[in-house]
N, CA and C atoms as a LAMMPS dump frame, in Angstrom:
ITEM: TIMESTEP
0
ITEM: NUMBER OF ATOMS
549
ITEM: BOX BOUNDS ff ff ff
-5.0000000000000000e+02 5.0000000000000000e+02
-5.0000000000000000e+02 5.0000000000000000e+02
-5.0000000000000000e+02 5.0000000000000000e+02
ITEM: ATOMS id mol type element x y z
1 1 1 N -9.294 -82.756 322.53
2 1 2 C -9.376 -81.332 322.817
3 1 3 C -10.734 -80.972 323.409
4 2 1 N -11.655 -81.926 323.174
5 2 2 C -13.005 -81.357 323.097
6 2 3 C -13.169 -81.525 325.045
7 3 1 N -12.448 -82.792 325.734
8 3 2 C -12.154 -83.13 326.744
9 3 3 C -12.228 -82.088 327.66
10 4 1 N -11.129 -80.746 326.957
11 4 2 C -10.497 -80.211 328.158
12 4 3 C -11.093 -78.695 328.189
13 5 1 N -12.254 -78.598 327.44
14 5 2 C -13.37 -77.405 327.365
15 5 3 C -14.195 -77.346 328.419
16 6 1 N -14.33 -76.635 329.461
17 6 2 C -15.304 -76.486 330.381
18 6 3 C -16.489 -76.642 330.345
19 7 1 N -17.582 -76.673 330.607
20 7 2 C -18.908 -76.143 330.15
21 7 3 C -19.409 -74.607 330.954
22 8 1 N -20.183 -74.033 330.212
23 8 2 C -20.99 -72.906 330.463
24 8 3 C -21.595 -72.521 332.282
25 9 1 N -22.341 -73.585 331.945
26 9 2 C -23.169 -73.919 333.401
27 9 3 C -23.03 -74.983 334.101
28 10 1 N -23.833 -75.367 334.782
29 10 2 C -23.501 -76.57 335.581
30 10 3 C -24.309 -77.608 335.396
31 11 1 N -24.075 -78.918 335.25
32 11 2 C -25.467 -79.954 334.612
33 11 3 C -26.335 -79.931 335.374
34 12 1 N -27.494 -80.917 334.636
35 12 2 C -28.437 -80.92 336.275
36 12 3 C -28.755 -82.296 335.413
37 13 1 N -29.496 -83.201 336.339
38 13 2 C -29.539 -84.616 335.58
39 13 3 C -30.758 -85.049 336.783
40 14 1 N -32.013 -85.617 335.671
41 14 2 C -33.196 -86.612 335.805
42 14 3 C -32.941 -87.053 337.252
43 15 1 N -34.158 -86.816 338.279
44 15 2 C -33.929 -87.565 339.346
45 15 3 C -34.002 -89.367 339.328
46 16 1 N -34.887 -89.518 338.054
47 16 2 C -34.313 -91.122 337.275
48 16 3 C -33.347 -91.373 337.261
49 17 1 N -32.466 -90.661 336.651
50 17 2 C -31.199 -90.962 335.612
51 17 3 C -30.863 -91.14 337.161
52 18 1 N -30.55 -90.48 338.221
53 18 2 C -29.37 -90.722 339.291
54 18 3 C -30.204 -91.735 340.002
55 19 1 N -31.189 -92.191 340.398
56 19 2 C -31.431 -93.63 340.905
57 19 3 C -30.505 -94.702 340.114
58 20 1 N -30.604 -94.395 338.83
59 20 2 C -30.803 -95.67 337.125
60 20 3 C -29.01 -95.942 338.049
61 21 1 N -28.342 -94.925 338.245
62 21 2 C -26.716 -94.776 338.106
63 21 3 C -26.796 -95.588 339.023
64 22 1 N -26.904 -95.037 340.517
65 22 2 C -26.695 -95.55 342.076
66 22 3 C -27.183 -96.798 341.705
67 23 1 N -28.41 -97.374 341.524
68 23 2 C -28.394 -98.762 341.725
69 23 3 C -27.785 -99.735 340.601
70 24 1 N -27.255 -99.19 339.475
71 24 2 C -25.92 -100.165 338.505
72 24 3 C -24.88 -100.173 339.489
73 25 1 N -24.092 -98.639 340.187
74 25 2 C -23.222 -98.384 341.075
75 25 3 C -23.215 -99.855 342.152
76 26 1 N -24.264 -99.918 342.507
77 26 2 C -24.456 -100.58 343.625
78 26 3 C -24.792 -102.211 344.295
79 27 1 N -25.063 -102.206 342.691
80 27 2 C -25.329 -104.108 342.248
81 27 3 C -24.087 -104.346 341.326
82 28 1 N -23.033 -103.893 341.274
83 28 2 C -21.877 -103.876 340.464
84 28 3 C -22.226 -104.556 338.821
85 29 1 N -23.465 -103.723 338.556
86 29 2 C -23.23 -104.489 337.166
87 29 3 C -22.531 -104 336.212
88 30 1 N -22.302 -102.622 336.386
89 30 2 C -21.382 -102.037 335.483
90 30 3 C -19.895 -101.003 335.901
91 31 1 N -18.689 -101.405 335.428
92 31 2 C -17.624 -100.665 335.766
93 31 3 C -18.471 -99.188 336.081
94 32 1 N -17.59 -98.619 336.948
95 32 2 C -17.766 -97.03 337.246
96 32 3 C -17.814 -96.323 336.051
97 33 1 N -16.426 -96.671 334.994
98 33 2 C -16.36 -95.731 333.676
99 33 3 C -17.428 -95.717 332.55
100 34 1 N -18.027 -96.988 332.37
101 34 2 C -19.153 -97.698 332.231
102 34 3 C -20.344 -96.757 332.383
103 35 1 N -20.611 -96.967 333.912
104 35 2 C -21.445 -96.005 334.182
105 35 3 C -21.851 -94.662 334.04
106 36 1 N -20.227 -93.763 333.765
107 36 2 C -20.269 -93.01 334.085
108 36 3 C -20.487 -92.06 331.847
109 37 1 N -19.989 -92.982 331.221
110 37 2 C -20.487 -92.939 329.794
111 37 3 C -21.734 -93.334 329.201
112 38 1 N -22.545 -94.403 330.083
113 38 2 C -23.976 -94.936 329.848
114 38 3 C -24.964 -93.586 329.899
115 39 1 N -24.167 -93.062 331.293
116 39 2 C -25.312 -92.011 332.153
117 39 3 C -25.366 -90.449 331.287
118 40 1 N -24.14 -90.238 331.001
119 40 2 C -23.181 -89.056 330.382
120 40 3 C -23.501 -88.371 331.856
121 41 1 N -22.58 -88.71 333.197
122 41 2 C -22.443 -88.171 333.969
123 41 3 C -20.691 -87.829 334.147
124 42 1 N -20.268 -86.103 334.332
125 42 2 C -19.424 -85.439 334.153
126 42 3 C -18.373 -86.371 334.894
127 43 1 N -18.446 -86.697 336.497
128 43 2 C -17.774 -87.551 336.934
129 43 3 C -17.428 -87.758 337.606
130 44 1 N -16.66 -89.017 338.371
131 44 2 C -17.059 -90.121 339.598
132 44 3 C -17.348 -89.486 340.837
133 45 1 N -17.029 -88.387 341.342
134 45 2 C -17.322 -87.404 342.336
135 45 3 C -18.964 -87.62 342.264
136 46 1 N -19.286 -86.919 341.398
137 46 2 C -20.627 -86.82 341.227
138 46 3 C -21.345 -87.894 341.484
139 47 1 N -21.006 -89.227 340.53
140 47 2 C -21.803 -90.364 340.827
141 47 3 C -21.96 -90.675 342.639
142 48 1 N -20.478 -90.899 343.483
143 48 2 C -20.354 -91.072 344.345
144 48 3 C -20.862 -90.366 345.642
145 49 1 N -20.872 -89.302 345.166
146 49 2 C -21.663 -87.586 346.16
147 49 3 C -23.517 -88.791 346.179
148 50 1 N -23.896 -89.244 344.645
149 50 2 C -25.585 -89.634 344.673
150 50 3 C -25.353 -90.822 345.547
151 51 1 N -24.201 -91.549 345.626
152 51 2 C -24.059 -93.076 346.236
153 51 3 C -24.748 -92.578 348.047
154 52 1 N -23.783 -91.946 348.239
155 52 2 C -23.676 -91.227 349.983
156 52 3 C -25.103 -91.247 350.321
157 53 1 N -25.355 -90.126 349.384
158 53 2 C -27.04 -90.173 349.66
159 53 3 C -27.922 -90.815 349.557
160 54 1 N -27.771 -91.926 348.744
161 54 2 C -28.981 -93.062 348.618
162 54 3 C -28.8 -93.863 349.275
163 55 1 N -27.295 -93.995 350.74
164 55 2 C -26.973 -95.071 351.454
165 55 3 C -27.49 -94.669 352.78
166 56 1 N -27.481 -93.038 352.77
167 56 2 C -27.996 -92.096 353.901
168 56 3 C -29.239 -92.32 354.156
169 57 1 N -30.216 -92.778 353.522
170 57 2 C -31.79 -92.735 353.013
171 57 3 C -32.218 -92.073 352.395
172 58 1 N -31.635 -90.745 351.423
173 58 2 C -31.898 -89.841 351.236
174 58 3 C -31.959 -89.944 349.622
175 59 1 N -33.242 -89.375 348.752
176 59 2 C -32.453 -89.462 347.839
177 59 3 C -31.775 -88.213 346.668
178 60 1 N -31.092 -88.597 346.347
179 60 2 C -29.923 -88.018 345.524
180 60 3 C -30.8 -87.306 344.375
181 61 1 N -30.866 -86.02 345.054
182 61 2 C -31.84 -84.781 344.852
183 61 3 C -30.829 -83.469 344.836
184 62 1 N -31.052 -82.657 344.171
185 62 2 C -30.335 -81.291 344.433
186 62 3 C -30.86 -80.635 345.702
187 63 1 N -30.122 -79.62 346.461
188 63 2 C -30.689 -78.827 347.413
189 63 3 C -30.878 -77.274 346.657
190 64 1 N -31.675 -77.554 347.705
191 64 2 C -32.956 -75.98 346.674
192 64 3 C -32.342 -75.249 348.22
193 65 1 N -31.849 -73.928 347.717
194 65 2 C -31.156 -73.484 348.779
195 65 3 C -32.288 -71.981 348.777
196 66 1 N -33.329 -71.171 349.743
197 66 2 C -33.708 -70.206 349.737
198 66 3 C -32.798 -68.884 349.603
199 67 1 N -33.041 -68.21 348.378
200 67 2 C -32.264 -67.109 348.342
201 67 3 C -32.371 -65.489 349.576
202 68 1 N -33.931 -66.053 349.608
203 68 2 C -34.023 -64.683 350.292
204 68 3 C -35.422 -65.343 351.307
205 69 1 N -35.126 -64.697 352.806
206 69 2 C -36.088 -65.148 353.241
207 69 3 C -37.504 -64.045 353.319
208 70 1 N -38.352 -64.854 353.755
209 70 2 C -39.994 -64.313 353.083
210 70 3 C -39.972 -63.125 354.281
211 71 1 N -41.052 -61.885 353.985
212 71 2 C -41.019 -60.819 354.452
213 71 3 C -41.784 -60.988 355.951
214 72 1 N -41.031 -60.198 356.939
215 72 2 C -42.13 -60.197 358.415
216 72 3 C -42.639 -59.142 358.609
217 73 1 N -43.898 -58.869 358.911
218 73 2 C -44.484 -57.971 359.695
219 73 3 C -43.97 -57.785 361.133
220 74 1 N -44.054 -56.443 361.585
221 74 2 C -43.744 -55.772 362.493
222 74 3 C -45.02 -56.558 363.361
223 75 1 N -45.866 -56.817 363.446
224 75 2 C -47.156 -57.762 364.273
225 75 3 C -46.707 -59.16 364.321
226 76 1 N -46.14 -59.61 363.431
227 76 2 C -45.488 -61.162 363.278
228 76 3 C -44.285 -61.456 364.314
229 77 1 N -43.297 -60.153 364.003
230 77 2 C -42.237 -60.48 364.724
231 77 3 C -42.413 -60.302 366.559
232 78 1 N -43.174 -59.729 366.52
233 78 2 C -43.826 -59.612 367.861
234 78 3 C -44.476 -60.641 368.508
235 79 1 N -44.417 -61.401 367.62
236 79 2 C -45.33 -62.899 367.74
237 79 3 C -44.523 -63.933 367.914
238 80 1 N -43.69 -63.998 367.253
239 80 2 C -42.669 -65.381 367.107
240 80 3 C -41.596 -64.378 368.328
241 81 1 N -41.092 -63.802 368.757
242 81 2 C -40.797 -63.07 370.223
243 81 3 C -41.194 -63.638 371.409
244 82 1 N -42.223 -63.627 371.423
245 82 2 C -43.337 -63.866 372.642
246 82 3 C -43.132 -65.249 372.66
247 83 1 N -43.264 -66.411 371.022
248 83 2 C -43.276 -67.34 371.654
249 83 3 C -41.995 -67.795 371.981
250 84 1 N -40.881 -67.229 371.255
251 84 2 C -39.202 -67.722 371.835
252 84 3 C -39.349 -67.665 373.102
253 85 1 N -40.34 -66.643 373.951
254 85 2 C -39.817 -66.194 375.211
255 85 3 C -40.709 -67.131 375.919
256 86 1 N -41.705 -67.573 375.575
257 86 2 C -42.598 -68.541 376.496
258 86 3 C -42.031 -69.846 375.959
259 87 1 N -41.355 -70.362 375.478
260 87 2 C -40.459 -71.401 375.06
261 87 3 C -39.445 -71.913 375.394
262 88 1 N -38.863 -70.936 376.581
263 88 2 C -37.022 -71.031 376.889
264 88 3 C -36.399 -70.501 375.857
265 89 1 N -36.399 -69.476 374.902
266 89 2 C -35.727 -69.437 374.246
267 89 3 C -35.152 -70.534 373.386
268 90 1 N -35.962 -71.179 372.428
269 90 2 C -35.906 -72.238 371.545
270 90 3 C -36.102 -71.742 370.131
271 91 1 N -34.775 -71.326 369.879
272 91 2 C -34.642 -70.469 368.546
273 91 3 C -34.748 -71.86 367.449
274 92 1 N -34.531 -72.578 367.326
275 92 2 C -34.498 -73.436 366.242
276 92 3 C -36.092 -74.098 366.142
277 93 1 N -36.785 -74.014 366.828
278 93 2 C -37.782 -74.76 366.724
279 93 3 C -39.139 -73.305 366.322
280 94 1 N -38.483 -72.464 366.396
281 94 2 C -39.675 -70.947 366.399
282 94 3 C -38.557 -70.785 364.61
283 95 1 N -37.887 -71.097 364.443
284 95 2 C -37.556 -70.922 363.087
285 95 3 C -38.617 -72.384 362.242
286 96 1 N -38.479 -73.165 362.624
287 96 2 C -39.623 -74.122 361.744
288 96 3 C -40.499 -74.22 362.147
289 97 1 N -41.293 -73.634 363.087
290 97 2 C -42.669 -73.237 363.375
291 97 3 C -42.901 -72.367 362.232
292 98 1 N -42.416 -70.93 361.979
293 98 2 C -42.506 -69.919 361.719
294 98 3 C -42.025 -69.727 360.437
295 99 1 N -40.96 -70.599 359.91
296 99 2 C -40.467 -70.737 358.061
297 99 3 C -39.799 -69.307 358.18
298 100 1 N -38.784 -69.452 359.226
299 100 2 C -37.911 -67.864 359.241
300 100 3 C -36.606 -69.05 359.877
301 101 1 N -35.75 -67.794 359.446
302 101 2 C -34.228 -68.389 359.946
303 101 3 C -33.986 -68.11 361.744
304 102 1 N -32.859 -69.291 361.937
305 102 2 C -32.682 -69.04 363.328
306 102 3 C -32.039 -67.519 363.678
307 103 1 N -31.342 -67.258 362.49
308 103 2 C -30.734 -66.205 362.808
309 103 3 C -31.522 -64.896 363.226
310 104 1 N -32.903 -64.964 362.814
311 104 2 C -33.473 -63.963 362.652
312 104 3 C -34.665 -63.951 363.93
313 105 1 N -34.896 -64.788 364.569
314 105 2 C -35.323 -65.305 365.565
315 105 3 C -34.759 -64.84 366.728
316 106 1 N -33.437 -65.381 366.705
317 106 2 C -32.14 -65.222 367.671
318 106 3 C -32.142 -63.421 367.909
319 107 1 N -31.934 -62.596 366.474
320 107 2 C -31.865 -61.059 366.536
321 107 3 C -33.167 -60.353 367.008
322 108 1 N -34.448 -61 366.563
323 108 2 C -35.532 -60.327 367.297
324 108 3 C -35.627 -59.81 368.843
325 109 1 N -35.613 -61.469 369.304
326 109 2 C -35.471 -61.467 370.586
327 109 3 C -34.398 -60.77 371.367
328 110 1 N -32.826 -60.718 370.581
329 110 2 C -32.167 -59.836 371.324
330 110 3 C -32.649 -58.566 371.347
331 111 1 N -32.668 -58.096 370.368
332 111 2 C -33.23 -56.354 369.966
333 111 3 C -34.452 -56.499 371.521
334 112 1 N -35.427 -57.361 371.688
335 112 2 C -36.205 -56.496 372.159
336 112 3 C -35.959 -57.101 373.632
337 113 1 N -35.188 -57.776 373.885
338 113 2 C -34.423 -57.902 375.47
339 113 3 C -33.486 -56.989 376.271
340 114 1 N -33.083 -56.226 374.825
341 114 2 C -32.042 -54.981 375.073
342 114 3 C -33.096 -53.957 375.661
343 115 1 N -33.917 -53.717 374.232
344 115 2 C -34.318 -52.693 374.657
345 115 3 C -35.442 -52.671 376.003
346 116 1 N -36.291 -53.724 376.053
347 116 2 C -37.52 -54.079 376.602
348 116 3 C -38.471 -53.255 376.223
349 117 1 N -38.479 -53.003 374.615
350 117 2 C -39.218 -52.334 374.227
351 117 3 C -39.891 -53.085 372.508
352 118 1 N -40.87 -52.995 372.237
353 118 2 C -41.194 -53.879 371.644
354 118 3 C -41.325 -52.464 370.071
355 119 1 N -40.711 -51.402 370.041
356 119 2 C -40.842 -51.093 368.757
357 119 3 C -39.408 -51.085 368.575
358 120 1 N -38.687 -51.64 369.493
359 120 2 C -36.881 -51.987 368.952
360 120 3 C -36.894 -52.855 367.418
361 121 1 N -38.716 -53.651 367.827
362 121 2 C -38.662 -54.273 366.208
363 121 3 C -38.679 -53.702 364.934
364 122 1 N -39.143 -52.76 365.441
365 122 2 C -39.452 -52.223 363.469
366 122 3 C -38.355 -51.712 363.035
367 123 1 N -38.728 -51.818 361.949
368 123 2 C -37.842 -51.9 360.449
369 123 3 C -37.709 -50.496 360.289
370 124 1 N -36.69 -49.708 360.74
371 124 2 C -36.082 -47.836 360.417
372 124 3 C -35.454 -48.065 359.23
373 125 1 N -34.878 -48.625 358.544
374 125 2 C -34.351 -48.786 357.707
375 125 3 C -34.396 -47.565 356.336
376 126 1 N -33.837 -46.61 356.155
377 126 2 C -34.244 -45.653 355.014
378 126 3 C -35.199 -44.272 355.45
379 127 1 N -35.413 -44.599 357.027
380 127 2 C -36.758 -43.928 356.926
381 127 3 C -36.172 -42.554 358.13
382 128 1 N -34.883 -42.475 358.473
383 128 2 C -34.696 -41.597 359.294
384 128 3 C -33.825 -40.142 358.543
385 129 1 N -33.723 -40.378 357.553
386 129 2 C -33.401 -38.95 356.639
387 129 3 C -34.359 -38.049 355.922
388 130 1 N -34.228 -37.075 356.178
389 130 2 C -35.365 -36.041 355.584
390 130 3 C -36.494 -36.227 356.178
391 131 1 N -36.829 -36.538 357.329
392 131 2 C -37.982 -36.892 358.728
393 131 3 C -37.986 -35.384 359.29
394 132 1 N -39.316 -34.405 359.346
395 132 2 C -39.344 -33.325 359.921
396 132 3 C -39.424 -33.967 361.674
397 133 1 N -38.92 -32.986 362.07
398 133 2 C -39.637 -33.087 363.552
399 133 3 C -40.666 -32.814 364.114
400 134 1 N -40.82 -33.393 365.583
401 134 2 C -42.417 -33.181 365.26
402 134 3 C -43.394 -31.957 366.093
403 135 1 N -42.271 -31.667 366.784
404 135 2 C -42.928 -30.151 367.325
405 135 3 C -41.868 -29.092 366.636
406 136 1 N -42.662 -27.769 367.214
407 136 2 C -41.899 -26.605 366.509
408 136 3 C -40.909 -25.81 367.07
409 137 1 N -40.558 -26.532 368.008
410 137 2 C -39.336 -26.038 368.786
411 137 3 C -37.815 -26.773 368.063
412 138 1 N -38.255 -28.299 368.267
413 138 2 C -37.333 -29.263 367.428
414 138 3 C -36.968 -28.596 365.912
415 139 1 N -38.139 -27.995 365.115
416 139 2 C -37.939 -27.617 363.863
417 139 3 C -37.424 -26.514 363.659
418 140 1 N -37.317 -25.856 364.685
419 140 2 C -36.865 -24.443 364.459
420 140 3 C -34.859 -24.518 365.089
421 141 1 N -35.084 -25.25 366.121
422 141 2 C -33.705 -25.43 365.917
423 141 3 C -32.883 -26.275 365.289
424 142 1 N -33.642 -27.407 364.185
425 142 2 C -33.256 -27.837 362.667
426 142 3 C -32.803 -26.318 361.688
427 143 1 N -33.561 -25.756 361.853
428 143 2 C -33.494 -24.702 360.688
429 143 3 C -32.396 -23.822 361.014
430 144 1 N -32.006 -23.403 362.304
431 144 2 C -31.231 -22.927 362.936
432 144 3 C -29.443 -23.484 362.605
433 145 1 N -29.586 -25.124 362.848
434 145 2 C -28.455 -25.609 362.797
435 145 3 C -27.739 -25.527 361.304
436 146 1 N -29.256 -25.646 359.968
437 146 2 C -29.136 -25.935 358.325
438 146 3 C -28.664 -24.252 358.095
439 147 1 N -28.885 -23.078 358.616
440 147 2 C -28.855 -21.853 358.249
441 147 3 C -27.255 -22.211 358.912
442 148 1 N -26.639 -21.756 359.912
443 148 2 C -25.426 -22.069 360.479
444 148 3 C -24.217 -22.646 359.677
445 149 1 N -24.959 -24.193 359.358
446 149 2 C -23.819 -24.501 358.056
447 149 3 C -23.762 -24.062 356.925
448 150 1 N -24.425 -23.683 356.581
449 150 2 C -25.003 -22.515 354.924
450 150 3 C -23.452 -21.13 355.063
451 151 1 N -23.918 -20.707 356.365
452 151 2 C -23.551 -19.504 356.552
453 151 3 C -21.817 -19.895 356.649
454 152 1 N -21.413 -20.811 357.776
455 152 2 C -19.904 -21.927 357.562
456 152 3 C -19.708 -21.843 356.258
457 153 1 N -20.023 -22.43 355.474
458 153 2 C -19.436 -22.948 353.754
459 153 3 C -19.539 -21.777 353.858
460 154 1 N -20.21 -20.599 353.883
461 154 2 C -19.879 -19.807 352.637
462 154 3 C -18.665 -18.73 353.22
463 155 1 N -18.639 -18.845 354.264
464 155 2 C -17.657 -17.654 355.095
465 155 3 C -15.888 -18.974 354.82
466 156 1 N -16.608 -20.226 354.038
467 156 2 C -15.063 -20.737 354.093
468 156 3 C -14.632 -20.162 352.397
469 157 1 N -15.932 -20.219 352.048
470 157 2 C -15.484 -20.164 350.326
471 157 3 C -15.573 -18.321 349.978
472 158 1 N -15.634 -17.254 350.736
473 158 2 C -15.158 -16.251 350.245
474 158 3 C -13.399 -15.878 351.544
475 159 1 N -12.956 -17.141 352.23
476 159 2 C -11.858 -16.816 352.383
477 159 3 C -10.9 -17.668 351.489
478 160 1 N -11.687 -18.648 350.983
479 160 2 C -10.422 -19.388 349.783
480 160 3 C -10.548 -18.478 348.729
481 161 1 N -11.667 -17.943 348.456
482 161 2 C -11.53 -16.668 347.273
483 161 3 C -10.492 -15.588 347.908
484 162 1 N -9.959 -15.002 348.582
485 162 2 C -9.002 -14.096 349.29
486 162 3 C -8.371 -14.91 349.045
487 163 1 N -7.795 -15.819 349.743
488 163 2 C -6.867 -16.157 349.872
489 163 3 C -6.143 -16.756 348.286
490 164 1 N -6.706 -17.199 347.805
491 164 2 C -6.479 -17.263 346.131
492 164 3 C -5.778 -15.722 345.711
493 165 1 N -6.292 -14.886 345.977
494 165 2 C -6.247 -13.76 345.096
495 165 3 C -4.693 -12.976 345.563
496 166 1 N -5.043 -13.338 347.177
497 166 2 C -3.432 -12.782 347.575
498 166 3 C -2.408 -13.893 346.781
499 167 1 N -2.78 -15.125 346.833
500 167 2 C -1.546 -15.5 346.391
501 167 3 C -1.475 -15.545 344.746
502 168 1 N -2.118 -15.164 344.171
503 168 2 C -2.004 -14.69 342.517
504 168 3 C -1.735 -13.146 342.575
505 169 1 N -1.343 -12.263 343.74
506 169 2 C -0.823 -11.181 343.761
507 169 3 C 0.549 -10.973 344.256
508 170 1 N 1.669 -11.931 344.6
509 170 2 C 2.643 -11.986 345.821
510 170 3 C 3.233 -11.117 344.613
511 171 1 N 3.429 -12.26 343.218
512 171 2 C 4.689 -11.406 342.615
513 171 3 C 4.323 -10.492 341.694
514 172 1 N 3.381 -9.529 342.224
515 172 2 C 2.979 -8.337 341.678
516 172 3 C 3.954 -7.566 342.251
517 173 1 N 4.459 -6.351 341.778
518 173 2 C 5.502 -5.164 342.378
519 173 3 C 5.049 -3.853 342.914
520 174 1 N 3.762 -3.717 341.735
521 174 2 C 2.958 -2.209 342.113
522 174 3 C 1.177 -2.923 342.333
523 175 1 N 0.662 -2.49 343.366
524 175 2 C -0.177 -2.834 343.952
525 175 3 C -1.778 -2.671 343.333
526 176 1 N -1.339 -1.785 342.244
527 176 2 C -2.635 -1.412 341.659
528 176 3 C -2.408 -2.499 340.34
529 177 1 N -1.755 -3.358 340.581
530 177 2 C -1.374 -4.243 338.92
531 177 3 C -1.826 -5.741 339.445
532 178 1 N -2.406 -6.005 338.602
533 178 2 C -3.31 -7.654 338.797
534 178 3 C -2.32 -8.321 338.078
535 179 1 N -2.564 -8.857 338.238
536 179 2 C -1.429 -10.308 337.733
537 179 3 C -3.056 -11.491 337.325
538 180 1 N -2.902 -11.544 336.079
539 180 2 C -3.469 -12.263 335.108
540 180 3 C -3.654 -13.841 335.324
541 181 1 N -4.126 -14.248 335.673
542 181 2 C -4.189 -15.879 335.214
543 181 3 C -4.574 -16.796 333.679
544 182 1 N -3.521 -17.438 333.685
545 182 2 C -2.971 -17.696 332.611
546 182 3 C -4.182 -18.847 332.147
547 183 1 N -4.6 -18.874 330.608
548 183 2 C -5.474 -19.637 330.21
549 183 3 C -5.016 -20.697 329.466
């Protein structure tokens, strides 16, 4: 029973321990099952995934995968730009120059080929709501447009108030008699 219980997380095992495996694996001194109870490795997938790699040259290491890539300056990206562009456009090699993704390399340079403008780079992100304008012509016909819709809502919400009231009056008979809403 104990067999068919999952575990929690996922193992992680001694970059020893997976040499110790691959080279028993590999000088056949010990059955696979052998191995795979000596090591307390979960199983033969696993062993075989470390084989690949230690035949590759590589060794049978976890990959450390970056979660998030490191922050750019608006002066930086302007930089690694310039050199994609004096480069031929050699996005993969300005990503390991630079410890940034190709992807992000690739988007710089488009943004500022579109625009041919070099503040297509910066980061607006969050920063274009609740931004006054910057002369007083712009601001006054802000205030103009915010008074307008003010004045909209409210010319909608004293005709749903009418219009409510006629229809909580239809089956009234005498005109001076309200008809009650019921609690």
């Amino acid at each position: 029973m104990a067999n068919l219980e999952r575990p929690v997380h996922n193992r992680r095992y001694p970059k020893k321990l997976k040499l110790r495996a691959v080279r028993d694996y590999r000088n056949h001194r010990l059955p696979t099952k052998e191995i795979l109870l000596k090591y307390d490795i979960r199983g033969l997938s696993q062993l075989r995934n470390w084989v690949i790699l230690y035949n590759n040259g590589k060794e049978p290491v976890r990959k450390r995968v970056r979660k998030m890539g490191r922050k750019v300056s608006y002066d930086e990206k302007i930089e690694i730009v310039k050199w994609v562009l004096k480069h031929n456009h050699d996005y993969k090699q300005a990503a390991q120059k630079f410890d940034i993704t190709y992807s992000r390399a690739y988007a710089w340079t488009q943004k500022y080929e579109q625009a041919n403008d070099w503040t297509a780079l910066k980061d607006r992100r969050g920063k274009t709501r609740g931004r006054q304008p910057a002369d007083r012509e712009k601001q006054l016909l802000k205030e103009i447009r915010d008074l307008k819709a003010k004045l909209r809502e409210r010319e909608v919400q004293i005709a749903f108030s009418k219009k409510l009231i006629e229809i909580s009056n239809r089956e009234v008979k005498r005109p001076n008699d309200i008809k009650r809403f019921k609690k």
